[in-house]
N, C-alpha and C positions, 0 to 999 in steps of 0.2 A: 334705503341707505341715507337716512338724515343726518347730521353731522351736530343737530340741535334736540335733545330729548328735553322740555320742561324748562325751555328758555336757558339752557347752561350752553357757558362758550364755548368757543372749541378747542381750547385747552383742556376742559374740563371732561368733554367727551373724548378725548383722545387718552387722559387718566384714566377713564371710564373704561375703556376698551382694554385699556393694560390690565385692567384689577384682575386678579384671579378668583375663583367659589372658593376662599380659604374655608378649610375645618381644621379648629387648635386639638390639637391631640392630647390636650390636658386641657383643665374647667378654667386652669385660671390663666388661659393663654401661652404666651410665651411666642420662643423663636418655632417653637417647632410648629409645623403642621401640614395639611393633606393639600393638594389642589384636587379639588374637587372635578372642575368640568374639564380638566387635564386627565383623571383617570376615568371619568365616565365615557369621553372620545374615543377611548382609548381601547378600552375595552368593547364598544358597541363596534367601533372600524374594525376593530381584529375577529370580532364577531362576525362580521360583515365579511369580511375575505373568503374566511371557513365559511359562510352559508354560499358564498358564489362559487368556488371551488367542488363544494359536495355537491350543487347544484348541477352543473354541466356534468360532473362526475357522472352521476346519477342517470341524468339524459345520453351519455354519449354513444355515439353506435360508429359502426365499426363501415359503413358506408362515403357518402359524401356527408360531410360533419356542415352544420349550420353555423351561422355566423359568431354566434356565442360560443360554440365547441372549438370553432376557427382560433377564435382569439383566444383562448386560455390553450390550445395548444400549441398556438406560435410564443406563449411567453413561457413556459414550460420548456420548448428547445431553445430560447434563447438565455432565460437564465442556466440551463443545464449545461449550453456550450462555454460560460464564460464559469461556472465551475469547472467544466473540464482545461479549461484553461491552466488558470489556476491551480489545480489539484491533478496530480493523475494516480491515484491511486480509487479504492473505493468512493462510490457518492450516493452511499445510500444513506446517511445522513445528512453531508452536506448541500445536495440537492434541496431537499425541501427543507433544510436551515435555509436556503437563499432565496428560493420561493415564499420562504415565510415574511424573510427579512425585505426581503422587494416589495412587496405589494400590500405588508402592512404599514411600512414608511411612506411608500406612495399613495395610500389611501388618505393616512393624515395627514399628508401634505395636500390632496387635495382639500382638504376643507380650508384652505386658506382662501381658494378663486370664488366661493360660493358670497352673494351679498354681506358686506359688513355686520349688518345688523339682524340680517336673518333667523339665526340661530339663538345670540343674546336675546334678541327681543323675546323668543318665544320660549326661554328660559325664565327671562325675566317676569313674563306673564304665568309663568308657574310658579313663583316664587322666590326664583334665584335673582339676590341682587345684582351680580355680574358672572357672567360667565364669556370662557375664551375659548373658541371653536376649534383651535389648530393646535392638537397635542406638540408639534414638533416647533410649536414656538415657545415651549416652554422649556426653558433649558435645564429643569429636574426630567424632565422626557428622554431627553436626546443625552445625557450622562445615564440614566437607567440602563438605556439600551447598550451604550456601551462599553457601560461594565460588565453587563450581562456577555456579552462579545469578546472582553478579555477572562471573563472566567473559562468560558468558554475555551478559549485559546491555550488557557492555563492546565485544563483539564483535559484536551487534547495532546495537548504534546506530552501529557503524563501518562497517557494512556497507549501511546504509540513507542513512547522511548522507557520509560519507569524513569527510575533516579538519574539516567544518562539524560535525562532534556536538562538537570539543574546543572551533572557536571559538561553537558557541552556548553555551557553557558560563562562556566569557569573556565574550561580549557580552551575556547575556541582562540584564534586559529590552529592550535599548535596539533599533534598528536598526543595519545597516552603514553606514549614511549619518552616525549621531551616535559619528564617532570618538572624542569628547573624553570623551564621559562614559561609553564604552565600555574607554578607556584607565583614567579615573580609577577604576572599580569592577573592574577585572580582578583584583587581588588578591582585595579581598573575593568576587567569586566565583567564585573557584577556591579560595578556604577551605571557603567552601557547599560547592561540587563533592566535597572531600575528607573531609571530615564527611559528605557524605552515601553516599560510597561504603565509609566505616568503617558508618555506624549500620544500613544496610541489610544487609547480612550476618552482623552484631552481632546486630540486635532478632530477625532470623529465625532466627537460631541456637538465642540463649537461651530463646525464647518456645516453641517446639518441644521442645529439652532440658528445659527448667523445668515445663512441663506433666506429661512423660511422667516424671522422673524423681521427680517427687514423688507420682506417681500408683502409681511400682514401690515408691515407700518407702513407701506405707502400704501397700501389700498384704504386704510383711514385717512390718510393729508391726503388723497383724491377725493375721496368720501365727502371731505370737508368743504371740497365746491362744489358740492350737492346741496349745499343746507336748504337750498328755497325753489320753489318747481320755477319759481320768476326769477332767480337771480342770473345775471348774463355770465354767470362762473358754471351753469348749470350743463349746457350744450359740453364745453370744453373737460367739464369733470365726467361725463360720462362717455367721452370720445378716450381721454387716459385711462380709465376703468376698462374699457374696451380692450385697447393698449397695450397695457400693463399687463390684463389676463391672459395675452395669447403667450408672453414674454414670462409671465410667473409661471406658467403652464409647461415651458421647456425646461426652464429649470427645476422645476418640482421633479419632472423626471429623470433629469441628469444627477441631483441629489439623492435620490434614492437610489439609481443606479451605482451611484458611487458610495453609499453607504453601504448598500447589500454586497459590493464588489471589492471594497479594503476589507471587508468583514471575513469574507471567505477567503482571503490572504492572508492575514495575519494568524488563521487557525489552519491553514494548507502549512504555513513558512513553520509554524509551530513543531508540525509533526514530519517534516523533511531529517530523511537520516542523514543525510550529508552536512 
């Protein structure tokens, strides 16, 4: 966890750590392009869930369960209870949509607690000039997912109501019997309606992003009184590191849990016939 690579300041390594593995999606640059060590996290974590999940899957018996079979079936009733919450109707999809959504948001949020330099460096040494270990600090991540979440939402209530999810949308509160005052608030809400399909994948974005990315920038300004095994900043940066990790650690989980838990709300509220 050096805070000095090749004698540059710590301004410099702190640039350093923001850069992303751009790739221009056209030769001759431009605005557009990939993050690279953002889809690669991304995909190897969600990788990673699916092989621990089939994993204990696989092992499980039907006896006293070991401590691995323990734990993926205590988080299994516990995401399922806060679906049933939420939701009373069927949860044979929404179940393991919140399964999925919990613990692959909490996987990338852990790689935020793992060493600063960990990971870059041993990118670096394969040839990545920078790379950023915490998919959910990247806020094309956390807007991905949750647009994916109001299409979602959008395709649900389409599917549970047909054309009645657009006209309760129009009519609400009134009845189909009060055309007049049905007609005179249509505008207004359908303003609601579009306001609230902007602020719901907005506030779950940022709230997700703004957590974990302020949670990765102080473990580089700690980081940074690491620079020298001799420097007397060296004892007290590793006692905050310490610190910070037990404190990033709840939060990482309170973030995912409330990621995965607006998630399955907004597409439960979606499909309510009332």
């Amino acid at each position: 966890m050096s805070a000095e690579a090749g004698g540059e300041s710590f301004t410099a390594y702190i640039q350093h750590h923001l850069t992303y593995w751009n790739a221009p999606l056209t030769h001759a640059g431009g605005m557009a392009s990939l993050h690279v060590d953002t889809l690669v996290m991304s995909v190897l974590l969600g990788g990673l869930v699916l092989f621990w999940f089939w994993w204990f899957a696989r092992r499980a018996t039907s006896g006293v369960p070991g401590k691995g079979q323990a734990l993926v079936e205590l988080a299994l009733e516990f995401v399922d209870g806060q679906v049933k919450d939420a939701w009373h109707g069927s949860r044979t999809f929404l179940g393991p949509l919140a399964l999925t959504i919990f613990f692959w948001v909490l996987f990338m949020n852990l790689m935020d607690v793992l060493p600063v330099d960990l990971i870059p460096a041993a990118a670096e040494a394969g040839g990545a000039t920078h790379f950023r270990p915490v998919p959910t600090a990247d806020v094309n991540m956390t807007f991905g997912l949750s647009l994916t979440v109001l299409l979602l939402t959008i395709f649900f209530g389409l599917k549970a109501k047909g054309f009645r999810y657009f006209r309760d949308v129009v009519s609400a509160p009134f009845t189909a019997n009060n055309i007049f005052m049905q007609v005179l608030l249509a505008p207004f809400n359908i303003l609601m309606f579009v306001i609230e399909m902007i602020t719901q994948p907005v506030s779950l974005a940022l709230r997700l992003f703004g957590n974990i990315f302020a949670g990765d920038l102080l473990f580089m300004l700690v980081a940074g009184l690491m620079a020298h095994w001799l420097s007397l900043w060296y004892p007290l940066g590793v006692l905050g590191y310490a610190v910070w990790s037990i404190f990033e650690l709840l939060i990482i989980l309170i973030q995912a849990f409330i990621f995965m838990y607006l998630s399955i709300t907004y597409i439960a509220m979606a499909q309510e016939h009332h």
